[in-house]
N, CA, C and O atoms as a Tripos MOL2 file, in Angstrom:
@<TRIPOS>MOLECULE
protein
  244   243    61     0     0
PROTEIN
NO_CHARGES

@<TRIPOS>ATOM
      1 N         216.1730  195.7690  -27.2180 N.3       1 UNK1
      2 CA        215.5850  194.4910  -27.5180 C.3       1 UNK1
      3 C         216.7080  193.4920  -27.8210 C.2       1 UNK1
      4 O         217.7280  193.8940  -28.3810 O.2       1 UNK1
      5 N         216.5230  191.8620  -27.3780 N.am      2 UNK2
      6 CA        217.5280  191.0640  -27.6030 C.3       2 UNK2
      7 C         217.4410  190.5640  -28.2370 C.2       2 UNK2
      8 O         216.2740  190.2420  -28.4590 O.2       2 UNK2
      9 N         218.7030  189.8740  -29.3400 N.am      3 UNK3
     10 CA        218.5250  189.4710  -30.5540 C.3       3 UNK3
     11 C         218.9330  187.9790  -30.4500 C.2       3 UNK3
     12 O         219.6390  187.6880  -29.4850 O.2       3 UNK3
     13 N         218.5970  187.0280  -31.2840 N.am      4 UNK4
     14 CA        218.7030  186.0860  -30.7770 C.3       4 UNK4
     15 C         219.0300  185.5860  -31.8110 C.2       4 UNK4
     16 O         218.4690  185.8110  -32.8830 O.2       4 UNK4
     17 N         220.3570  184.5400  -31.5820 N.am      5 UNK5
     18 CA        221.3370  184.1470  -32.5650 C.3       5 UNK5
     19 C         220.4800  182.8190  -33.3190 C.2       5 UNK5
     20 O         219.5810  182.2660  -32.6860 O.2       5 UNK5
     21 N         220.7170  182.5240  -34.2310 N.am      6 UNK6
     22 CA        220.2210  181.1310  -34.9470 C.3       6 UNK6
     23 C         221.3080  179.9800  -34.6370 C.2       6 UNK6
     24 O         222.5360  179.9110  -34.6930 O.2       6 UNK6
     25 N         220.2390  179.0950  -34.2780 N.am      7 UNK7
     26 CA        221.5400  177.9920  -34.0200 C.3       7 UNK7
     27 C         222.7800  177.8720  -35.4090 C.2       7 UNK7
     28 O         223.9910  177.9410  -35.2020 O.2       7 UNK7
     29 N         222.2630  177.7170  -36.5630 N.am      8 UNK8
     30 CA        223.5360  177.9340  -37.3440 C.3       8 UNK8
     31 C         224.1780  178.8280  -37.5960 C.2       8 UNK8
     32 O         225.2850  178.7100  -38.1200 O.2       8 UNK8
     33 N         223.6240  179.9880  -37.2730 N.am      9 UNK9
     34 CA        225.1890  180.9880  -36.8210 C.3       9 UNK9
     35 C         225.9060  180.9580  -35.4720 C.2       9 UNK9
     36 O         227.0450  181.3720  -35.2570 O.2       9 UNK9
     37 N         225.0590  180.4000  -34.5940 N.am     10 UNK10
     38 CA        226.4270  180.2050  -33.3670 C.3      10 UNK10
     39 C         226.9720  178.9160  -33.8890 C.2      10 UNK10
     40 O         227.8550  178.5310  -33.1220 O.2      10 UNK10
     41 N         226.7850  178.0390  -34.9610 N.am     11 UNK11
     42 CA        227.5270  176.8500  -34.9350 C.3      11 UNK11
     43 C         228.4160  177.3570  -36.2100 C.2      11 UNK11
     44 O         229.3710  176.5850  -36.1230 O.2      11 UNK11
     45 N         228.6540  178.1090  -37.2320 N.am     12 UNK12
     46 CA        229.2510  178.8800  -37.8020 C.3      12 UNK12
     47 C         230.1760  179.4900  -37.3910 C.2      12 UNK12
     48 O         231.3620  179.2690  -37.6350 O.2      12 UNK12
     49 N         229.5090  180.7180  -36.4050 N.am     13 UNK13
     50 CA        230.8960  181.3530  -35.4960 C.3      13 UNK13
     51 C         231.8700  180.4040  -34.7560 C.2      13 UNK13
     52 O         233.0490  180.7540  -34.7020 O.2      13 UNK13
     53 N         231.5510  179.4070  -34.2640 N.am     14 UNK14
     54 CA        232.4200  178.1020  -33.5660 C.3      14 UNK14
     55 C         233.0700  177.5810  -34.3560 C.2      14 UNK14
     56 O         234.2670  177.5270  -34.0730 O.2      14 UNK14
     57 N         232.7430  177.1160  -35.3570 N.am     15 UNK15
     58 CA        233.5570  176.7940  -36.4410 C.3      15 UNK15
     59 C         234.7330  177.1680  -37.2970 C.2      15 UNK15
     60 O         235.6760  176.5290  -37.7640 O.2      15 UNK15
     61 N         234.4650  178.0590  -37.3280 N.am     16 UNK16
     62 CA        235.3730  179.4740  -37.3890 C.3      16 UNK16
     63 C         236.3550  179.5050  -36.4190 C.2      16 UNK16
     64 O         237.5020  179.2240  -36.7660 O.2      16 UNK16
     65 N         236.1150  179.8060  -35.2230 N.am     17 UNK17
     66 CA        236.9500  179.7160  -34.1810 C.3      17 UNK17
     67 C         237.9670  178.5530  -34.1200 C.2      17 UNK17
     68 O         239.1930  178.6200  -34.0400 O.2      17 UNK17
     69 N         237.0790  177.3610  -34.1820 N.am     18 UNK18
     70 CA        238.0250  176.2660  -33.8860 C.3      18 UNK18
     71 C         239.1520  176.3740  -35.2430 C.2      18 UNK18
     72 O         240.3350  176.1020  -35.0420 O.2      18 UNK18
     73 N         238.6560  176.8060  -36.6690 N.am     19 UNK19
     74 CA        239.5910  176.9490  -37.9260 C.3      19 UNK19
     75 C         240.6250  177.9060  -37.5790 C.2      19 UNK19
     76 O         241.5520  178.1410  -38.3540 O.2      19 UNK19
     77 N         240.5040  178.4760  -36.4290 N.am     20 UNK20
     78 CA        241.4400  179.9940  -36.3740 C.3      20 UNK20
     79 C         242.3030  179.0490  -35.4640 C.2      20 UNK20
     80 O         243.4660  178.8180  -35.7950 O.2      20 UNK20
     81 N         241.7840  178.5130  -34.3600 N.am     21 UNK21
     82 CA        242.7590  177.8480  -32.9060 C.3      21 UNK21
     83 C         243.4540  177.0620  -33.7160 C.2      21 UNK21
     84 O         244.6160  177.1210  -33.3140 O.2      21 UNK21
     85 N         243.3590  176.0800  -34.9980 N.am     22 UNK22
     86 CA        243.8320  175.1780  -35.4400 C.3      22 UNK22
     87 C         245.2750  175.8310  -36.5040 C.2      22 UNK22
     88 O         246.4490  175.4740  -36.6120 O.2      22 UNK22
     89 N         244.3650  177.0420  -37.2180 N.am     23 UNK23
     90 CA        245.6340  177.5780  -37.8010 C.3      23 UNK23
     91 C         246.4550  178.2610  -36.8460 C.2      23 UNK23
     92 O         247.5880  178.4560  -37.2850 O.2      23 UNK23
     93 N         246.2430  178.7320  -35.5710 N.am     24 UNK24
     94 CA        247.6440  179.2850  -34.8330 C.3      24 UNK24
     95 C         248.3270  178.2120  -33.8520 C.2      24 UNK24
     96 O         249.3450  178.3270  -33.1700 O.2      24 UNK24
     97 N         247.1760  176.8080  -34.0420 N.am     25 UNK25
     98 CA        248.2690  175.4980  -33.1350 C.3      25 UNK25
     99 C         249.4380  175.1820  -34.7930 C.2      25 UNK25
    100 O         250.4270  174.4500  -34.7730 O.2      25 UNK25
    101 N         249.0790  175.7380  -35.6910 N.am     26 UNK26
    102 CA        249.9660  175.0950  -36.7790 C.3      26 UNK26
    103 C         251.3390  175.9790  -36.5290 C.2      26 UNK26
    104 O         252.5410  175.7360  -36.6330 O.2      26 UNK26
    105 N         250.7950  176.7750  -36.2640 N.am     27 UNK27
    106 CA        252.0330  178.5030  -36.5990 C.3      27 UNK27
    107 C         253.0830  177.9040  -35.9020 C.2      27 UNK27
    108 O         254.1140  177.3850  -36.3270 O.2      27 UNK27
    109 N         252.3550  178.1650  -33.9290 N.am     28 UNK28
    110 CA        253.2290  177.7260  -33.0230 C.3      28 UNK28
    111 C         254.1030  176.4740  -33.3400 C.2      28 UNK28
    112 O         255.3280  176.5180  -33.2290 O.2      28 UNK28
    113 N         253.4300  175.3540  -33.7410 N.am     29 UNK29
    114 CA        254.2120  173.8230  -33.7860 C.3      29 UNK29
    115 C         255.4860  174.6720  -34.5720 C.2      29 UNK29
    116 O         256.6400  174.7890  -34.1580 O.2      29 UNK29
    117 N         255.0730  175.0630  -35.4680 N.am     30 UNK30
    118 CA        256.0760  175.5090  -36.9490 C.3      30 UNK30
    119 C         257.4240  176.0290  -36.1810 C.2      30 UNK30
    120 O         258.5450  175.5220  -36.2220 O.2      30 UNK30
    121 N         256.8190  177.6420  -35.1900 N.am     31 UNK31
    122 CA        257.6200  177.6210  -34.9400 C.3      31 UNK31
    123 C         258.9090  177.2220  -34.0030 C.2      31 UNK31
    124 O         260.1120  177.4740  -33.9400 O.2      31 UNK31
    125 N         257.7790  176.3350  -33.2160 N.am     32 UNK32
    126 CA        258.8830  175.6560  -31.9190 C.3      32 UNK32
    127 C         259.6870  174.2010  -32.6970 C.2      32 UNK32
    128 O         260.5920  173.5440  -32.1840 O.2      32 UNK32
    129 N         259.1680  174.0050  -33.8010 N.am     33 UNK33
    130 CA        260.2500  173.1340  -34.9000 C.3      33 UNK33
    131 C         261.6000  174.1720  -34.8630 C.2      33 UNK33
    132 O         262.7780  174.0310  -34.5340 O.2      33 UNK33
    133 N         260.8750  175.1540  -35.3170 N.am     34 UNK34
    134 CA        262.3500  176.0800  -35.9340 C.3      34 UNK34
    135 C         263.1760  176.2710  -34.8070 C.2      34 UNK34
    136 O         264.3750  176.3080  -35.0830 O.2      34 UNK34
    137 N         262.9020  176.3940  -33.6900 N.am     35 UNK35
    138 CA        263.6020  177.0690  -32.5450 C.3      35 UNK35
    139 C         264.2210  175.8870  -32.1230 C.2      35 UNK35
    140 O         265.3640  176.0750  -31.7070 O.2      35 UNK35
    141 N         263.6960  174.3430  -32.0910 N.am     36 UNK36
    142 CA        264.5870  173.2280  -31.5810 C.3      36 UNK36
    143 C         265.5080  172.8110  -32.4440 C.2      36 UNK36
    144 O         266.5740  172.2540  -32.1830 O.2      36 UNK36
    145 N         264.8120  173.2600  -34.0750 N.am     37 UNK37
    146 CA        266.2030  172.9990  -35.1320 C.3      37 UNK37
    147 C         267.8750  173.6890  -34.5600 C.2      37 UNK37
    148 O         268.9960  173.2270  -34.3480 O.2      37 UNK37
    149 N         267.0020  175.4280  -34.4670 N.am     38 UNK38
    150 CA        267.8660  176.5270  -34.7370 C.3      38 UNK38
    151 C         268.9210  175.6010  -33.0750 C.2      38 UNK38
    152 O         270.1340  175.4820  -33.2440 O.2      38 UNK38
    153 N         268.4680  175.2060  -32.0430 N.am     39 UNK39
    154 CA        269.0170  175.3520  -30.7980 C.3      39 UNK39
    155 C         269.7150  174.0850  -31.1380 C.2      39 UNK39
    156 O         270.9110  174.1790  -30.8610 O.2      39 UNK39
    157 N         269.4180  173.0350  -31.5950 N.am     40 UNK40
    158 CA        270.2260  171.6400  -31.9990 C.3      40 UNK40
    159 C         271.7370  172.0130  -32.9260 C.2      40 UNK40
    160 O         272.8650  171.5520  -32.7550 O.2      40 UNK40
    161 N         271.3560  172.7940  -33.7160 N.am     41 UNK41
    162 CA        272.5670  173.2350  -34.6490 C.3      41 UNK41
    163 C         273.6720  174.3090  -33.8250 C.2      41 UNK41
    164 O         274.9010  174.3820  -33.8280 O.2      41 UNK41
    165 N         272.8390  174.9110  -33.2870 N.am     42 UNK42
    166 CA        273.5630  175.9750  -31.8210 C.3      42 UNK42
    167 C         274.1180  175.3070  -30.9230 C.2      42 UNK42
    168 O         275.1750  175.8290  -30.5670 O.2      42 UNK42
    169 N         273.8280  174.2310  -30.3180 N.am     43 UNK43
    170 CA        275.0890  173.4640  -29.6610 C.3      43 UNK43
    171 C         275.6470  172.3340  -30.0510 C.2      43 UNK43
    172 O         276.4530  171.7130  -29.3590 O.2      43 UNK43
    173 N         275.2090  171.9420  -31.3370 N.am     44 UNK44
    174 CA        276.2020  170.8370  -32.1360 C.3      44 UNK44
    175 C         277.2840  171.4160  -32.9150 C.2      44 UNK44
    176 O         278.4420  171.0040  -32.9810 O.2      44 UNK44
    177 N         276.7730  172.4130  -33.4930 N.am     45 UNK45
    178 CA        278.1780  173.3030  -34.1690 C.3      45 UNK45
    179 C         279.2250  173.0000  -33.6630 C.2      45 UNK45
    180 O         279.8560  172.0380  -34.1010 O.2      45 UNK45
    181 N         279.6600  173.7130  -32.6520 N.am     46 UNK46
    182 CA        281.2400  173.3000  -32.1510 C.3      46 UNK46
    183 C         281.6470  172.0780  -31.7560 C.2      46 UNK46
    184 O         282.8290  171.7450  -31.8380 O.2      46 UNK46
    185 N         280.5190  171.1330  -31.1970 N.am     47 UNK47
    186 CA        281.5100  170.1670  -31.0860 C.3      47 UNK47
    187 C         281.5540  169.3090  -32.4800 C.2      47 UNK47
    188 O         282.4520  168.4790  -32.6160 O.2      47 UNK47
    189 N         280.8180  169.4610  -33.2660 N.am     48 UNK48
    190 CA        281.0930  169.0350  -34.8860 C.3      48 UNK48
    191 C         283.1350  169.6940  -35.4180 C.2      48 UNK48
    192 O         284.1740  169.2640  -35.9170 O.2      48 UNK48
    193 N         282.5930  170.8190  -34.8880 N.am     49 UNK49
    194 CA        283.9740  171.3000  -35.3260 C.3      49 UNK49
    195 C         284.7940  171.0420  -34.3310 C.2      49 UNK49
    196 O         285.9380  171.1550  -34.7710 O.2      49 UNK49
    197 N         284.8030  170.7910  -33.3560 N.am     50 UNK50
    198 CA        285.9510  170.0870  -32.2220 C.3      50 UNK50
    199 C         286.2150  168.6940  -33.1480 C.2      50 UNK50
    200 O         287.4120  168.5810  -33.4140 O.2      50 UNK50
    201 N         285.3490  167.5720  -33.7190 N.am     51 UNK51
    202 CA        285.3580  166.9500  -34.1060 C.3      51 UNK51
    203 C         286.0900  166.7250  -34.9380 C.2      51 UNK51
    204 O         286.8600  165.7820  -35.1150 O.2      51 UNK51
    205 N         285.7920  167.9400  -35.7110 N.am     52 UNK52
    206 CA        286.6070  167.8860  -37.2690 C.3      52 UNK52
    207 C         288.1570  168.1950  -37.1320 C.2      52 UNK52
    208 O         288.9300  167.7530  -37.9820 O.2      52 UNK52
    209 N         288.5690  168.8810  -36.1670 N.am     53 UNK53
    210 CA        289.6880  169.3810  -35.6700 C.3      53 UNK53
    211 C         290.5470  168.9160  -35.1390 C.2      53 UNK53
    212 O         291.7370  169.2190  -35.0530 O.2      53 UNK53
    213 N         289.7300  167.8280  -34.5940 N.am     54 UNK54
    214 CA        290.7010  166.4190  -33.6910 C.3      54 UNK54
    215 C         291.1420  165.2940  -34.7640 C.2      54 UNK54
    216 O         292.1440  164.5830  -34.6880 O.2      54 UNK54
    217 N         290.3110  165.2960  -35.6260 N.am     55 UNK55
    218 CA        290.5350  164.1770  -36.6730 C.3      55 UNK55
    219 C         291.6450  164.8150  -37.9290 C.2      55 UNK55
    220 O         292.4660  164.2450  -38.6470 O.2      55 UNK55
    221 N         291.2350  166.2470  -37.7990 N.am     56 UNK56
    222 CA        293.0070  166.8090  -38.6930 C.3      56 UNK56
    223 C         294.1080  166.7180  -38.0750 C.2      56 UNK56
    224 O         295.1600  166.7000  -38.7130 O.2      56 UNK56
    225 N         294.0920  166.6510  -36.8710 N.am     57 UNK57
    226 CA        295.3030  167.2090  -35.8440 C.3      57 UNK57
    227 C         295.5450  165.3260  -35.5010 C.2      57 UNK57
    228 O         296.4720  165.3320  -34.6910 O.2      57 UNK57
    229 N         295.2590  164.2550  -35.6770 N.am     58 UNK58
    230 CA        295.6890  163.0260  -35.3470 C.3      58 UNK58
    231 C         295.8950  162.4860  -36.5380 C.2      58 UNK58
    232 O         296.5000  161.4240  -36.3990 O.2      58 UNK58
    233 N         295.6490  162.7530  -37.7360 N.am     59 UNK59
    234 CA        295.6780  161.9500  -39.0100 C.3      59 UNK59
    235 C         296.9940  161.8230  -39.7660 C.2      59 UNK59
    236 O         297.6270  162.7960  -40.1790 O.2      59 UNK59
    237 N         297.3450  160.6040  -39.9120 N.am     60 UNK60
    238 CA        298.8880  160.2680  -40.2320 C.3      60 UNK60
    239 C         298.7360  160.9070  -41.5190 C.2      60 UNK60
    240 O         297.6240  160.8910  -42.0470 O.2      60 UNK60
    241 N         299.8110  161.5230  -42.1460 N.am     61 UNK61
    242 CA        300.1580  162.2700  -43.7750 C.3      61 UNK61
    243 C         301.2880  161.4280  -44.0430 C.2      61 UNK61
    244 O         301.9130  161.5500  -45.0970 O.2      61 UNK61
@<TRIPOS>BOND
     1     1     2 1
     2     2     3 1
     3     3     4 2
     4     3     5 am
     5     5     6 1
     6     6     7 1
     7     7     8 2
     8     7     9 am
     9     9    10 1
    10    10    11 1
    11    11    12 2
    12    11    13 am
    13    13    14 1
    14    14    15 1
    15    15    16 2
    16    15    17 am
    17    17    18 1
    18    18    19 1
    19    19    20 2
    20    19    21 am
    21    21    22 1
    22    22    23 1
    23    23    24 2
    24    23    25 am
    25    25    26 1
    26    26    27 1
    27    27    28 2
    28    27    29 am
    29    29    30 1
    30    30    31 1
    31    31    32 2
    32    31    33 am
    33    33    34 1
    34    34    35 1
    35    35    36 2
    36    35    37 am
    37    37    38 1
    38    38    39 1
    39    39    40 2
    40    39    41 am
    41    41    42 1
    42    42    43 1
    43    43    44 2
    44    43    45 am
    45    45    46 1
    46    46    47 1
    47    47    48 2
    48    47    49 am
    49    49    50 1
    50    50    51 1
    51    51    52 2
    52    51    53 am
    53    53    54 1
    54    54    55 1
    55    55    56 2
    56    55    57 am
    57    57    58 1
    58    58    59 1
    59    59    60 2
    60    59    61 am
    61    61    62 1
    62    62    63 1
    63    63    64 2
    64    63    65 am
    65    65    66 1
    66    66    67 1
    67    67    68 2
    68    67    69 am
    69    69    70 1
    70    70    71 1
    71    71    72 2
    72    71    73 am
    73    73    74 1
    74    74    75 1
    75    75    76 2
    76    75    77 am
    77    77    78 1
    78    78    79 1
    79    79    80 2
    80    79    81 am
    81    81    82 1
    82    82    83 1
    83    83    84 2
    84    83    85 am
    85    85    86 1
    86    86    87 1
    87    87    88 2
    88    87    89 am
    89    89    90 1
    90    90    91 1
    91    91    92 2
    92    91    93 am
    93    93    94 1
    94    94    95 1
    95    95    96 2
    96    95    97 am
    97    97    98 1
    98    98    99 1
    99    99   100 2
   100    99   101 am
   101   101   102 1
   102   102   103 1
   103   103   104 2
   104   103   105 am
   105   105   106 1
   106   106   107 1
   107   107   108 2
   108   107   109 am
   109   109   110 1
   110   110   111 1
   111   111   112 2
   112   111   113 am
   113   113   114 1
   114   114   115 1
   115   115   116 2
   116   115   117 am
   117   117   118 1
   118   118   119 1
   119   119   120 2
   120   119   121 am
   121   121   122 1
   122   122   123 1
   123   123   124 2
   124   123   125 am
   125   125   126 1
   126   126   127 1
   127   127   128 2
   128   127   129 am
   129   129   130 1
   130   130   131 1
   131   131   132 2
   132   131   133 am
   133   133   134 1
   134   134   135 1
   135   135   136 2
   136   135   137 am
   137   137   138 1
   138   138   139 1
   139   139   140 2
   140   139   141 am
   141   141   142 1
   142   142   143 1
   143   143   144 2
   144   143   145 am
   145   145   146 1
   146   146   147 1
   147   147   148 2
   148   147   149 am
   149   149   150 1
   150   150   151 1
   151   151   152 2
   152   151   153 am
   153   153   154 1
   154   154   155 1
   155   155   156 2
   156   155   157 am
   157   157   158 1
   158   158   159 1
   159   159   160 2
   160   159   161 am
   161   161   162 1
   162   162   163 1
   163   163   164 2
   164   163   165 am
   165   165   166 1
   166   166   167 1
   167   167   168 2
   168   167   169 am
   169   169   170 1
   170   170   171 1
   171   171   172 2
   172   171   173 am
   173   173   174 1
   174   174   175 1
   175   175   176 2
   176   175   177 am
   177   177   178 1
   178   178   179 1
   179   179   180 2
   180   179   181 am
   181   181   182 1
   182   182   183 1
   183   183   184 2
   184   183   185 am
   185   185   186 1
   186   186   187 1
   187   187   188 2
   188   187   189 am
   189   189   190 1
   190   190   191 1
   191   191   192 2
   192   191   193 am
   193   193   194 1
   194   194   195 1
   195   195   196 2
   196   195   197 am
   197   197   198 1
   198   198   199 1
   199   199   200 2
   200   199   201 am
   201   201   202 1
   202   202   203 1
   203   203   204 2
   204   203   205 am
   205   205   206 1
   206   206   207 1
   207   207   208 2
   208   207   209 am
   209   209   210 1
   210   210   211 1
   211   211   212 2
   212   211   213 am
   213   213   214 1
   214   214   215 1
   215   215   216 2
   216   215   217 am
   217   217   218 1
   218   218   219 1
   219   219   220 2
   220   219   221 am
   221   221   222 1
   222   222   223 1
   223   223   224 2
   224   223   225 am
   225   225   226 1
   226   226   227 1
   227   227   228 2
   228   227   229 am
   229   229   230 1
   230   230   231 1
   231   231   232 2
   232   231   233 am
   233   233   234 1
   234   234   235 1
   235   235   236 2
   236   235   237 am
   237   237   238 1
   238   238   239 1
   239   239   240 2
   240   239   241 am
   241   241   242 1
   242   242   243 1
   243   243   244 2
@<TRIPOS>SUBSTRUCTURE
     1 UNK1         2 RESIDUE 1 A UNK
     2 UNK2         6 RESIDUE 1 A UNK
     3 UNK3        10 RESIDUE 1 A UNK
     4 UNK4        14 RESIDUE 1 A UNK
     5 UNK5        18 RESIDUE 1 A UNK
     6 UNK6        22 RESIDUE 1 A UNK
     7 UNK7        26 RESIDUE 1 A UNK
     8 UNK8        30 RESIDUE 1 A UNK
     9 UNK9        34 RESIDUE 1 A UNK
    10 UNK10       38 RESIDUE 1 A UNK
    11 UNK11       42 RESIDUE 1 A UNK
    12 UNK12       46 RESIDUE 1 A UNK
    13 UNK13       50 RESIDUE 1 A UNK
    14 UNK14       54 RESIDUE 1 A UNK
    15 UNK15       58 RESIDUE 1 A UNK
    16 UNK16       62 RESIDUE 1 A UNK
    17 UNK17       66 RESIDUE 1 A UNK
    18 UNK18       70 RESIDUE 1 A UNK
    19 UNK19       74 RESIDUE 1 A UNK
    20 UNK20       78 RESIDUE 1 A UNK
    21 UNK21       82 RESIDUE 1 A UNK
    22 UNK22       86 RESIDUE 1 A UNK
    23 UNK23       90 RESIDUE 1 A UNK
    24 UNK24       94 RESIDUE 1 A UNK
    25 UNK25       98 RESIDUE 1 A UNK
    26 UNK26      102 RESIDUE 1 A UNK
    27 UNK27      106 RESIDUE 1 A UNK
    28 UNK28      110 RESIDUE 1 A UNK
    29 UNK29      114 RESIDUE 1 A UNK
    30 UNK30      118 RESIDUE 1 A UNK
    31 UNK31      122 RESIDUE 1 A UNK
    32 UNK32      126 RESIDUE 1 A UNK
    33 UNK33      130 RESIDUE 1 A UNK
    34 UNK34      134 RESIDUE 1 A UNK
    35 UNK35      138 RESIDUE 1 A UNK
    36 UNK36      142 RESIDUE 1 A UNK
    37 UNK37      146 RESIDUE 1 A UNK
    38 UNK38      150 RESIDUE 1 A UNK
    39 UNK39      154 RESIDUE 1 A UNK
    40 UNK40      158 RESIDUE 1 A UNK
    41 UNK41      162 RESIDUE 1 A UNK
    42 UNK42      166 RESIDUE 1 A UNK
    43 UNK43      170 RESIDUE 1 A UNK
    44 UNK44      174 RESIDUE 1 A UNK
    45 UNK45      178 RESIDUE 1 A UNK
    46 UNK46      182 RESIDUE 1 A UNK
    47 UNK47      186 RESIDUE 1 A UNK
    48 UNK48      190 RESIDUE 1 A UNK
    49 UNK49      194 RESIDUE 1 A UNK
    50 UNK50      198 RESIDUE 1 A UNK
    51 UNK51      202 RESIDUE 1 A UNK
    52 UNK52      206 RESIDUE 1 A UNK
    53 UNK53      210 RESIDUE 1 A UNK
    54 UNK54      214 RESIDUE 1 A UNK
    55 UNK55      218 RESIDUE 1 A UNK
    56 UNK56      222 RESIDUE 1 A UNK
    57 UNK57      226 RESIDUE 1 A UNK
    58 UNK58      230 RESIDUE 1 A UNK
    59 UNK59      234 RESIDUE 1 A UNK
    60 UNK60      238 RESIDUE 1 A UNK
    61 UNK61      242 RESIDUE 1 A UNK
């Protein structure tokens, strides 16, 4: 025999759902922040320190 959902529990279960899609669009954002931080600092590093290296190596004493 088929059971037949109440409209406010299929609008419940949806609700739900969309609270779940919303907390794992948060996760992802979070972590593709971290990964463009982590990759910005991964190729600025050296030339920060090329930077710093050129400005010891030209500086009148």
């Amino acid at each position: 025999m088929p059971t037949n959902i109440g409209t406010a529990q299929r609008s419940s279960h949806r609700q739900r759902a969309e609270d779940s899609n919303r907390a794992e669009s948060g996760i992802a954002t979070l972590w593709l922040v971290f990964y463009a931080v982590a990759l910005g600092v991964a190729i600025s590093s050296p030339l920060i320190s090329r930077a710093i290296e050129f400005t010891a190596l030209t500086r009148d004493y």
